[in-house]
MITIDO-767592 format. One record per residue: x, y, z of N, C-alpha, C, O in turn; residue in three letters. Coordinates in steps of 0.2 Angstrom, whole numbers, plus 5000, padded with zeros to 4 digits. Layout:
! MITIDO-767592
XYZXYZXYZXYZAla;...
This chain:
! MITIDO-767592
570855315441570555375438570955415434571555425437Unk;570855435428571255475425571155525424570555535424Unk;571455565425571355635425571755675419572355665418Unk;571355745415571955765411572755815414572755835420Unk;573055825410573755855412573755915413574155935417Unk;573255965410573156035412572856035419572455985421Unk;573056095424572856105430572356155429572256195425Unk;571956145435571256155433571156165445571356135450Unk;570856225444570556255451569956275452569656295447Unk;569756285459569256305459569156325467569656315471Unk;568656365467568856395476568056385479567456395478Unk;568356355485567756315488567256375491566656365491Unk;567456445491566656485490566156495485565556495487Unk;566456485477566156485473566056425471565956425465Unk;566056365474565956275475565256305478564756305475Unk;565256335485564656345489564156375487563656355488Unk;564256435484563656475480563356395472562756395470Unk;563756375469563456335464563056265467562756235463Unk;563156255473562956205473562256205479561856165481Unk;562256285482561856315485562056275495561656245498Unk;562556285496562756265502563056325507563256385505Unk;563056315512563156395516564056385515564556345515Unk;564056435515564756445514565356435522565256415527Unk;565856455520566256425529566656485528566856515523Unk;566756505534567156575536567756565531567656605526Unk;568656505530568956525527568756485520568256445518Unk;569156525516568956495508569756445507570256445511Unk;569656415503570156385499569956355493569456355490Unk;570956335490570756315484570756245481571256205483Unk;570356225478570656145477570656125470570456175466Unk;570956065468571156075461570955995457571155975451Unk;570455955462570255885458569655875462569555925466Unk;569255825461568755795464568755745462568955725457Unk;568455695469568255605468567955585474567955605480Unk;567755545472567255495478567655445479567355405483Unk;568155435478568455375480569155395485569455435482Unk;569255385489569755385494570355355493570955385494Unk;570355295490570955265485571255315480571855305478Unk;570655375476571055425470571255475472571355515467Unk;571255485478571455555480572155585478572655555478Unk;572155645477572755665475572755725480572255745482Unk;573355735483573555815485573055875479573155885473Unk;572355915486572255965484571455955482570955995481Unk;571455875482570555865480570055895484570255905490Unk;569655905483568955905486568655835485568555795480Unk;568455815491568155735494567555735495567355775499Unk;567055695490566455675490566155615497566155555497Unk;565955645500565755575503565255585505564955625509Unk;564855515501564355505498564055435503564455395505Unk;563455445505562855415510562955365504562855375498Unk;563155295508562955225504562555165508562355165513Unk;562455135504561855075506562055035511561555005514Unk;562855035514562954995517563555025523563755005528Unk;563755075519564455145523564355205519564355215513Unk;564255255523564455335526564955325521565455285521Unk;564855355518565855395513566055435516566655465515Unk;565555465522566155495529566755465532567155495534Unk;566655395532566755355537567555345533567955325536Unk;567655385525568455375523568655435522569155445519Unk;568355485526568655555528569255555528569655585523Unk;569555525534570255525536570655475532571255475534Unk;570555455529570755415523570955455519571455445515Unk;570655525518570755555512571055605513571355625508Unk;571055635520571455695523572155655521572455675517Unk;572255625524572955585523573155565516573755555515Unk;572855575512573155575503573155645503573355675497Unk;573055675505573155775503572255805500572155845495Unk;571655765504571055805501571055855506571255845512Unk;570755915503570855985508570056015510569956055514Unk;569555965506568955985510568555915506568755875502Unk;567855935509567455905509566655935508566455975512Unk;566255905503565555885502565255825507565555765508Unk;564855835508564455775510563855805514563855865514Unk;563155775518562655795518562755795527563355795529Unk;562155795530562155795538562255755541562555765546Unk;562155705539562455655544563055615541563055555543Unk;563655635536564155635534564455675540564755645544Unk;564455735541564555805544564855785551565355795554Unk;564055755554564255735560564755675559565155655564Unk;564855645555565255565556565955615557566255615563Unk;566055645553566855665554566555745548566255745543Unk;567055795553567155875551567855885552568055925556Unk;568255855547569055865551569055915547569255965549Unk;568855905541569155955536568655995532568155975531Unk;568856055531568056115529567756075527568056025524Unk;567156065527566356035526565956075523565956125526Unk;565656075516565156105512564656065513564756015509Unk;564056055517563456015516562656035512562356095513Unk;562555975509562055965506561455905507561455875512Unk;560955905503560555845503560755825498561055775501Unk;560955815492561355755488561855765486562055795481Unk;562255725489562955745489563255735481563655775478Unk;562855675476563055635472562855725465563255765462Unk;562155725466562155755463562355865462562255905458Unk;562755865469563355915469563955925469564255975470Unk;564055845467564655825467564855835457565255855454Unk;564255805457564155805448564255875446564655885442Unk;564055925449564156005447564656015447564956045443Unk;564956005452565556045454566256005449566656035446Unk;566055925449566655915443566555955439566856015439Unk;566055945434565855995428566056055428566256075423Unk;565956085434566156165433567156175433567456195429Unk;567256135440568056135439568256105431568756125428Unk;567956065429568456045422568056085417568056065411Unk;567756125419567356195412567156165407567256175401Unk;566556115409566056075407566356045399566256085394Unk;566755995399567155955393566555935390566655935384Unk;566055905392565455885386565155905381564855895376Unk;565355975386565056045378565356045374565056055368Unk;566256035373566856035370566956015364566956035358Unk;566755935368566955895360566055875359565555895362Unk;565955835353565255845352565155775353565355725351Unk;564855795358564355745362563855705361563355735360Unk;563955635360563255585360562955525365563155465365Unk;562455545367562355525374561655475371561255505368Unk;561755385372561355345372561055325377561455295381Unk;560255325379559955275385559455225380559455215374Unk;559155215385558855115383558955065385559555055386Unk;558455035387558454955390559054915387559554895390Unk;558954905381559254885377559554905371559254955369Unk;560254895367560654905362561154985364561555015361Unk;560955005370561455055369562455035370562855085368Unk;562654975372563154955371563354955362563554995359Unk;563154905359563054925353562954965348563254965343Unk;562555015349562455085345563155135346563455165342Unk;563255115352564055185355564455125353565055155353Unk;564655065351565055045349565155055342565655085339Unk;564355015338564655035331564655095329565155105325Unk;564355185331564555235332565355255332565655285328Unk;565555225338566355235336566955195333567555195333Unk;566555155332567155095325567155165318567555195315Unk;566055165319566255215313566555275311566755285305Unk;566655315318567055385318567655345315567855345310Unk;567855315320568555275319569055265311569555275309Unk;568355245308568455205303568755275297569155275293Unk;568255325297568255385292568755445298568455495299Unk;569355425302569955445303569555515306569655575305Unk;569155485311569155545316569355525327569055485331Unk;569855545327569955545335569155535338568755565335Unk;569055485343568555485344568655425351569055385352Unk;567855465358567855415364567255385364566755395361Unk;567455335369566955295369566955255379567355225382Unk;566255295380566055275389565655215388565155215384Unk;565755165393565055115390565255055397565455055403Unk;565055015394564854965401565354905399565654865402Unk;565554915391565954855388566654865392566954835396Unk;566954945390567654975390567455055389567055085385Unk;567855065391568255155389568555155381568655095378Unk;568655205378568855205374569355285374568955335373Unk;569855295375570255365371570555365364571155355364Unk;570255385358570355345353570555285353570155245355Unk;571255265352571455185353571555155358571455095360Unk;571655225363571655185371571155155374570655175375Unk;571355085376570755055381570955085387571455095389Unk;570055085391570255065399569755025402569255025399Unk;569755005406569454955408568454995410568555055411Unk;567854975411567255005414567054975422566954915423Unk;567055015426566754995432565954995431565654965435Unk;565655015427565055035426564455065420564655125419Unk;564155055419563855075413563955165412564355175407Unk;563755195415564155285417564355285421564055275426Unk;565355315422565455325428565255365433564655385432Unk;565555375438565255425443565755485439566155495435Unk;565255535443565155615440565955625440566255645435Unk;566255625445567155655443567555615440568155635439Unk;567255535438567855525434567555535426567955545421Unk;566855535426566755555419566655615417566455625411Unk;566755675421567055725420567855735417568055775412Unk;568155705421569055715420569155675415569655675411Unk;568555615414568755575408568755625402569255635400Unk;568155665399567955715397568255765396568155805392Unk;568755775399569155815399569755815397570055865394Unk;570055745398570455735395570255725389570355775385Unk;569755675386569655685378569755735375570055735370Unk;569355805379569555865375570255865375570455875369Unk;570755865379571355895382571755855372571955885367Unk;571555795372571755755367571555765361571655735357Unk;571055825361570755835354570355785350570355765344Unk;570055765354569655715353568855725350568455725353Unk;568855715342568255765340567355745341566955785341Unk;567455665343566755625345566855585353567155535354Unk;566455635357566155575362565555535360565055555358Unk;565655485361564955425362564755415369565355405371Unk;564455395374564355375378563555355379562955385377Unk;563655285384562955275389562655325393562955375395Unk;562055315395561655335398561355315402560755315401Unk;561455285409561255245412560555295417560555345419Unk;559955235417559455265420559755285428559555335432Unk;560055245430560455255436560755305434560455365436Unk;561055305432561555395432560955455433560955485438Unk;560555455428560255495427559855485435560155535438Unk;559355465439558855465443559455475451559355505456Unk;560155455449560555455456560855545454561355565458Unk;560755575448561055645449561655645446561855705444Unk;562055575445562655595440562955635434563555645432Unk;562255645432562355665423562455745423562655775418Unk;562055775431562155845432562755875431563255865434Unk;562655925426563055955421563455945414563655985410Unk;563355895414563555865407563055875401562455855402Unk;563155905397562655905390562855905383563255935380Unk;562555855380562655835375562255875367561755915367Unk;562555855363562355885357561855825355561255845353Unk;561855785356561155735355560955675360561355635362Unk;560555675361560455605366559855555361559355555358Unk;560255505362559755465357559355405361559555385366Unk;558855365360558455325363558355265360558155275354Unk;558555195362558555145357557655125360557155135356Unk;557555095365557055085366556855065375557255085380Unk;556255045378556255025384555854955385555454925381Unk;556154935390555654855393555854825398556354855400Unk;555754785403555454785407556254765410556554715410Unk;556654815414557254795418557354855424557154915423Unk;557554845427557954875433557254895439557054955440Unk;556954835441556254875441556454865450556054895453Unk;556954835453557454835460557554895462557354905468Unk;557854925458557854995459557355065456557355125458Unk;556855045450556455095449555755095450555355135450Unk;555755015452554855015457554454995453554154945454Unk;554455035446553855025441554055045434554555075433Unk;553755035430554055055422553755115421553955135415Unk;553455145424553455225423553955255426554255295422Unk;554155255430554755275437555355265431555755305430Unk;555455195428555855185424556055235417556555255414Unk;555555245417555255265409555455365409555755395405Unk;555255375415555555465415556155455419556255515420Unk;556455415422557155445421557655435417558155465417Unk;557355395412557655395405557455465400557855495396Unk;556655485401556455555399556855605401556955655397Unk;557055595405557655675410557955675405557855725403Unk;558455625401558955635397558655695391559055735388Unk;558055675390557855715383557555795383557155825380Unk;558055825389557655895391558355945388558855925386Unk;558156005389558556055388559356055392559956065390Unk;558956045400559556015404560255985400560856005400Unk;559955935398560455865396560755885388561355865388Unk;560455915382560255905376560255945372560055995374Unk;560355945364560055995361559555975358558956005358Unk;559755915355559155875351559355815352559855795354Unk;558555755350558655705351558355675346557955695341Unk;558755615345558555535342558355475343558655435346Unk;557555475340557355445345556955375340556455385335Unk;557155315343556655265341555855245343555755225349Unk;555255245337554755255339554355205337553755205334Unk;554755135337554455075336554155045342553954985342Unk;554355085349553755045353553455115357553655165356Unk;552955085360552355165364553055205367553055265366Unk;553555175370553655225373554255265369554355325371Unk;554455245366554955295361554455335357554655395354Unk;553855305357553055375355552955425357552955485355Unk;553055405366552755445370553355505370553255565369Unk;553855465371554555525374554455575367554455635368Unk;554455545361554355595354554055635354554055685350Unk;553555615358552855665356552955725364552655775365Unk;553355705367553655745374554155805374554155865375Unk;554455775373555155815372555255865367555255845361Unk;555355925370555355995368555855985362555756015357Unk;556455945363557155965358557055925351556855875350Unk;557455975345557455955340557455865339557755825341Unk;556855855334556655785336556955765328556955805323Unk;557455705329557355665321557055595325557155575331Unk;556755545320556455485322556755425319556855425313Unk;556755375322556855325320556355255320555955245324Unk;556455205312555755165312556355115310556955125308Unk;556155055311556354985307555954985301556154965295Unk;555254995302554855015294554255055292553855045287Unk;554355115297554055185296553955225291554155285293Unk;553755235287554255275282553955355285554255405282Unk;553555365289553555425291554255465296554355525299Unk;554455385296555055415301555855445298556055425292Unk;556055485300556555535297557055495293557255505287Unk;557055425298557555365294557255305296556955285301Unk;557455275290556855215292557155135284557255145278Unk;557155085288557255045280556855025275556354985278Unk;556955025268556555035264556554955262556054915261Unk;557354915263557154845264557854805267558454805266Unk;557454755273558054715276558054625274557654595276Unk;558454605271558454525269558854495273559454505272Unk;558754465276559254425278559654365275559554325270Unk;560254365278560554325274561054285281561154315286Unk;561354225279561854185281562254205285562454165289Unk;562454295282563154335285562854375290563154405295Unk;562254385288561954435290561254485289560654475291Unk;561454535285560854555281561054615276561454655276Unk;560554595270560654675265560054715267559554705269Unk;560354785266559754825266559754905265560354935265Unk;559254935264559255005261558955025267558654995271Unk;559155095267559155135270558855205268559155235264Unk;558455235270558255315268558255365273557855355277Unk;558655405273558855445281558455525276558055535272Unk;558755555281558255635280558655665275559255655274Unk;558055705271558555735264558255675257558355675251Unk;557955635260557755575253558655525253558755485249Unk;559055555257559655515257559455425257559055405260Unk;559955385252559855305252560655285253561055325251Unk;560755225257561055205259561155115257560755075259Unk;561455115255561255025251561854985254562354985250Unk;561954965259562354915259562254845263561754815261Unk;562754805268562854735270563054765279563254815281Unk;562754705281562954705291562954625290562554595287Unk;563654615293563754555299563454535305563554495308Unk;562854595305562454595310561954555310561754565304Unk;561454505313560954485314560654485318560854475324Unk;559954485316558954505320558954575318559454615315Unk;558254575320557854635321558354695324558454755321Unk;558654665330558654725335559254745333559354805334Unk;559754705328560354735328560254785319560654825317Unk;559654765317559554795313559254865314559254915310Unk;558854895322558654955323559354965326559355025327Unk;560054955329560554965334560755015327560655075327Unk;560954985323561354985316561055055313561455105312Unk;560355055312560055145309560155165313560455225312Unk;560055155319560255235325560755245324560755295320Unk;561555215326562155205322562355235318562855275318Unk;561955225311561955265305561755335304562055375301Unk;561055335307560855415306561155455313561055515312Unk;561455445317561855475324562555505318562755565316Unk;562855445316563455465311563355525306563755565307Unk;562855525302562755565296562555665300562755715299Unk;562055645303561955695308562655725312562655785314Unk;563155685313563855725317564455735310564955745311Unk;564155715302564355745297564755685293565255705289Unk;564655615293564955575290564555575283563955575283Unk;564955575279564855565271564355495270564555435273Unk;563655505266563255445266563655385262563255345260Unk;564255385260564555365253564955325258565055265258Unk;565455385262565955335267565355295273565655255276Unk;564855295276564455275278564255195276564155145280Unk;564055215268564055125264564655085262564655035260Unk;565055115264565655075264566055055269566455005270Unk;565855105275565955075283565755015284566054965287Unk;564955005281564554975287564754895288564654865293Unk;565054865280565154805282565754775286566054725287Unk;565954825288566654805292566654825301567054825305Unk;565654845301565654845307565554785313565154745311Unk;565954775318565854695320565454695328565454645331Unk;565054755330564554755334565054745343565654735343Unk;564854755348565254745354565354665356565054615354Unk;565854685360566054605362565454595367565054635370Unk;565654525366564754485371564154495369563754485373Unk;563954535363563354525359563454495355563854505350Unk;563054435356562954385350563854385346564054415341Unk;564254355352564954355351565054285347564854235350Unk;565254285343565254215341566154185343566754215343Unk;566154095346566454045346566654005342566353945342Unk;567154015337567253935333567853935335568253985337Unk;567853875333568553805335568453775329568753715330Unk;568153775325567853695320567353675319567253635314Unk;566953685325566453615329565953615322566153645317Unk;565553595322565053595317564253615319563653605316Unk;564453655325563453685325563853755327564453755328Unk;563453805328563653865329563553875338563253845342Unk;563853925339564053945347564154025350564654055348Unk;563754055353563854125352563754135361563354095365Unk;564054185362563854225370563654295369563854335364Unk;563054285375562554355370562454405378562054375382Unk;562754455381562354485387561554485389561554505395Unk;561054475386560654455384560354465392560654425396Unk;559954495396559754505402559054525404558854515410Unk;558854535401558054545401557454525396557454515390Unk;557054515400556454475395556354475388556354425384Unk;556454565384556454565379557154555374557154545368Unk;557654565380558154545377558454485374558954485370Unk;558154425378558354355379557754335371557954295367Unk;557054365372556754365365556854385361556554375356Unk;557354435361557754475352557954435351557654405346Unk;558654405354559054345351559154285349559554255345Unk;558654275354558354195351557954205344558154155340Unk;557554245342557554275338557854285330557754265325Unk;558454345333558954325329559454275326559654275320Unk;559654235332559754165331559354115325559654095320Unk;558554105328558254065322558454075314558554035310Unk;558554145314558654145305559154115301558954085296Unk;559754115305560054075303560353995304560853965301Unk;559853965311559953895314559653855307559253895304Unk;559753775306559553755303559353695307559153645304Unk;559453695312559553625318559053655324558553695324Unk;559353635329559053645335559553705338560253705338Unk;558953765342559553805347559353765356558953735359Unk;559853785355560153765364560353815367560853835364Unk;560153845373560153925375560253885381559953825382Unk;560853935383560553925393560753985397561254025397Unk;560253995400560154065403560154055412560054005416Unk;560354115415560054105424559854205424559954255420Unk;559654195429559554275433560054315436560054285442Unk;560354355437560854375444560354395450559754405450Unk;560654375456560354375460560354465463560554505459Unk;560054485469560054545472559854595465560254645463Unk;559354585461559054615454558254605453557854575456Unk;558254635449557454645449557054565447557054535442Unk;556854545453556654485453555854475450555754425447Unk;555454515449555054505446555054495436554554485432Unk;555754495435555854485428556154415427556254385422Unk;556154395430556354305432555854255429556054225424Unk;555454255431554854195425554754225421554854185417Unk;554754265418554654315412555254295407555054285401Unk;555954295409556654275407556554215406556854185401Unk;556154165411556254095408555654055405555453995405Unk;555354115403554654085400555054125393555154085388Unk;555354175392555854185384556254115384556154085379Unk;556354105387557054045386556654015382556754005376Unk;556053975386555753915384555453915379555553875375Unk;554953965378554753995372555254015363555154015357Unk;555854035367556154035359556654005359557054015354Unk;556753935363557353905359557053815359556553805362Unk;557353775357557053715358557453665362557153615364Unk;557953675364558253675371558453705377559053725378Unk;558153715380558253795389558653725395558453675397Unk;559153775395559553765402559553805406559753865405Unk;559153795411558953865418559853835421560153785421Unk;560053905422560453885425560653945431560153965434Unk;561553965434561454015438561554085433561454085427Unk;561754135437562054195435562454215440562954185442Unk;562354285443563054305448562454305453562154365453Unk;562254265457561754235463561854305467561354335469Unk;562554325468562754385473562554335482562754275485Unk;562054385483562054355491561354315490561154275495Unk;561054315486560554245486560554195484560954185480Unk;559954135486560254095485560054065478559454065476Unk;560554025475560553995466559953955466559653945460Unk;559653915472559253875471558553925468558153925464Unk;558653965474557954005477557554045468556954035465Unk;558254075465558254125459558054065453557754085449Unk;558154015453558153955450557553945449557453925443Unk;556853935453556253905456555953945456555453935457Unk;556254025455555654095452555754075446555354035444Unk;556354075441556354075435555954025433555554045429Unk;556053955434555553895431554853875435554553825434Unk;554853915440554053895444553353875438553053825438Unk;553253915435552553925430552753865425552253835422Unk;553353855424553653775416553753745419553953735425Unk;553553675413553553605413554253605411554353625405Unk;554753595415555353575411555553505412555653465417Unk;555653475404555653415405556253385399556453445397Unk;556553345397557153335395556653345388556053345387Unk;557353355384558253355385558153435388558653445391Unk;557753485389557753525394558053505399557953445402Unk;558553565402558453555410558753615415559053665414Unk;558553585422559053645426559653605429559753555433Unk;560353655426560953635431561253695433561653735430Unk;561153695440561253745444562153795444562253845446Unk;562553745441563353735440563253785434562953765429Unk;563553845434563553885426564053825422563753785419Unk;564753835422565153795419564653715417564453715411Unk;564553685420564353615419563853645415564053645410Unk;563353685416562753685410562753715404562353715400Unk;563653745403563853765397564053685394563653665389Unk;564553655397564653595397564153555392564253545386Unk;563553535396563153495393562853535387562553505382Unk;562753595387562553615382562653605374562253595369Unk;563653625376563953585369563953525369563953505363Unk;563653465376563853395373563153365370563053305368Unk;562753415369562053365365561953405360561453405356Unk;562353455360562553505350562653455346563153415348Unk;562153465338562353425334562453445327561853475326Unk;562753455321562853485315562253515313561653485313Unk;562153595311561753655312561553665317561253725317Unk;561453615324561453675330561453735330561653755324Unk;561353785334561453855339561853815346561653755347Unk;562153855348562253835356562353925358562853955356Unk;561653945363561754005364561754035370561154035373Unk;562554055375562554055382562354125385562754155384Unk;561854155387561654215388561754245396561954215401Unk;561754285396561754335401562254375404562154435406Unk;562954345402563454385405563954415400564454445402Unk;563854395394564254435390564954435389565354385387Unk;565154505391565754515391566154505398566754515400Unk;565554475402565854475409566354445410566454405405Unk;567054455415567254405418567354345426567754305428Unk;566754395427567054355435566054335435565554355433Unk;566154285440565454265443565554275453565954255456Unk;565054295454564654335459564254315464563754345465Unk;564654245469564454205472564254225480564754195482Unk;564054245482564054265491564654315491565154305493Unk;564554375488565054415489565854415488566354455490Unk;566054325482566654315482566754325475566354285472Unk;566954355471567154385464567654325463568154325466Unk;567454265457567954235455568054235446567654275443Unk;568454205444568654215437568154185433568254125433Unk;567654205428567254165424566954205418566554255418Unk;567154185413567054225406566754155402566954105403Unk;566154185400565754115397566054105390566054045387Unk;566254145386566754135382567154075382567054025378Unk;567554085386568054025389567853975390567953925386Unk;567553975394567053915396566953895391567453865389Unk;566453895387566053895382566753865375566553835370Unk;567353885376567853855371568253795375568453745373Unk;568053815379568453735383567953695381568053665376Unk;567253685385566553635383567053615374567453565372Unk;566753665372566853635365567453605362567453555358Unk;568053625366568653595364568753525367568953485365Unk;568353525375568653465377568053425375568053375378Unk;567753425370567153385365567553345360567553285359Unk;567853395358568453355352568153345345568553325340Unk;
């Protein structure tokens, strides 16, 4: 966890009035915050946070022993262990988020902040946003699911948004660095578990919604307004918002904060393109942003979807004050995130790409974008992770089957269920018949995928991206389909 170099305190009486907890006879002072018992520094305050499977009480005394001087956590935290002052709550996470925010004197306000959610393309949009700061010589961060970014500095992502005290301290250190653009994700999780309490951004933008995380949110309304939280006064000043499906309508027509809009071919929308051609490389296309502003230039980018990633991108840029001039001259050197539609050459003579690709709608972007430029057959293989919203499983392999013309069901990171079980929801309702097939073996099914590619193929491996590990019964081993996917091809010859 990094933390910035200036020291920063705070005093656990005025911890207890902001987070609305009763106060404790003696006061003290502390000087960090974390939920992790491994990050403790002499002087923290200790989050111990009610888990799915362990009490964050239960590393109490783990943490007293690194030098934490008090502790949050709820009622029955309290009782597991009270060695050290106790501030109790009913959500720990989301007074945990407060109090970071307060001790590091809310760093999101700081620098100017831009907060993406969405089903899909928010990886993408915060990435090519900060190639572009990058590119017209502005210091700039980037929070996301791929990596960290501190201008040039990489750091590795545990997760889509971190928890509330390191993306606080992460924030702060940006500012500490004069960092003049934050970008980050917005994970509907964050937002619905309380993480984001405190942080506010100068824009929040919305790419779009469809059907995922339904394990944890029940239903797509459930899904749908905690991604709406983001677009309130709380979170936000204004928002950017895409209004090419109902529900990027619905939030437009909802939310109270300055509204600009986004269309693929609206022209009533603030920005919107007047024309997108595709091409071989990519695509040309114009652009009309607010002001009657045009934009004429080239993307390496291909489909639909990376064509709405790219406007939001663009008009998010021009709104935090990039020149529309250095804007058409950025764009063709933007190269989108790694594991979107990542392309693989070695030589071979059909093409090969690994795409994150995770959800119904997203498995039919791609394939999608893929056709425009296959002149052969594509060859996709896809599986489901297991312990995940299983209701989007035939859904996912009724995409496969429908957009490519050969589907390999395969696995994903299974976690604790079983590969057969996630296999036979995915293909129960399809005829799978050859050159179709299922191979339960991800590598083997990358395998056979390159061995029946042939001159202008597609070979397109989907779902994990930039991952590197797969996720067998709880055993994390080394797996980047990347790789995989370069050996197949190399050991083809």
């Amino acid at each position: 966890m990094i933390r910035p170099l200036a020291e920063f305190s705070a005093h656990l009486s005025d911890t207890a009035s902001l987070i609305g907890a009763d106060s404790l006879a003696e006061d003290l002072i502390f000087t960090g915050v974390t939920h992790s018992d491994k990050d403790v520094e002499a002087g923290d305050l200790f989050l111990a946070i009610p888990g799915a499977k362990v009490h964050g009480a239960e590393f109490i005394k783990s943490a007293r022993a690194q030098g934490a001087v008090a502790v949050i956590t709820d009622a029955q935290g309290a009782q597991i262990d009270s060695s050290l002052p106790t501030l109790v709550v009913k959500d720990v996470r989301a007074a945990g988020a407060l109090v970071a925010a307060s001790l590091y004197q809310y760093p999101t306000r700081d620098v100017a902040s831009i907060g993406i959610t969405g089903t899909n393309g928010k990886t993408t949009v915060s990435t090519l946003l900060y190639q572009i700061f990058q590119a017209v010589g502005r210091e700039s961060g980037l929070i996301g699911t791929v990596e960290t970014r501190i201008g040039a500095e990489r750091l590795s992502s545990v997760r889509t948004t971190p928890e509330a005290p390191e993306l606080q301290a992460l924030a702060a250190t940006m500012r500490e660095r004069h960092v003049r653009n934050l970008v980050m994700e917005v994970s509907s999780h964050a937002l619905s578990m309380g993480r984001m309490k405190g942080s506010h951004f100068a824009i929040a933008a919305f790419t779009n919604l469809s059907q995922d995380h339904l394990d944890f949110h029940k239903d797509m309304d459930s899904y749908f307004e905690a991604k709406a939280a983001l677009f309130t006064s709380e979170y936000a000043d204004s928002a950017f918002i895409n209004i090419d499906t109902t529900y990027g309508a619905t939030l437009a027509e909802r939310t109270s904060l300055a509204l600009t809009t986004i269309s693929r071919s609206n022209p009533k929308a603030h920005w919107h393109f007047t024309n997108i051609t595709p091409t071989q490389q990519g695509a040309e296309f114009s652009i009309r942003g607010t002001g009657g502003i045009l934009i004429e230039s080239r993307t390496s980018l291909h489909g639909g979807y990376n064509a709405d990633n790219l406007l939001l991108a663009v008009a998010l840029a021009h709104e935090s004050g990039v020149d529309p001039i250095e804007l058409a001259a950025v764009i063709p050197q933007l190269t989108g995130a790694p594991g979107r539609l990542d392309a693989v050459v070695l030589g071979q003579p059909f093409k090969a790409f690994v795409d994150y690709a995770h959800s119904p709608d997203a498995v039919t972007n791609v394939l999608s974008a893929v056709r425009e430029f296959t002149t052969g057959k594509i060859i996709a293989v896809l599986g489901c992770g297991g312990d995940r919203d299983a209701t989007k499983r035939p859904l996912m392999g009724a995409a496969l089957s429908q957009g490519c013309d050969i589907a390999i069901f395969t696995s994903d990171n299974p976690r604790s269920e079983s590969p057969a079980t996630i296999l036979h929801e995915m293909v129960s309702s399809l005829d799978v018949k050859a050159p179709s097939a299922i191979i339960e073996d991800r590598a083997a099914a990358i395998s056979h995928a390159v061995s029946v590619a042939k001159a202008g193929d597609t070979v397109l491996i989907l779902g994990k991206g930039h991952e590197q590990g797969q996720d067998i019964a709880g055993v994390v081993t080394a797996f980047d389909d990347r790789l995989i996917l370069a050996t197949a091809i190399e050991a083809r010859g």
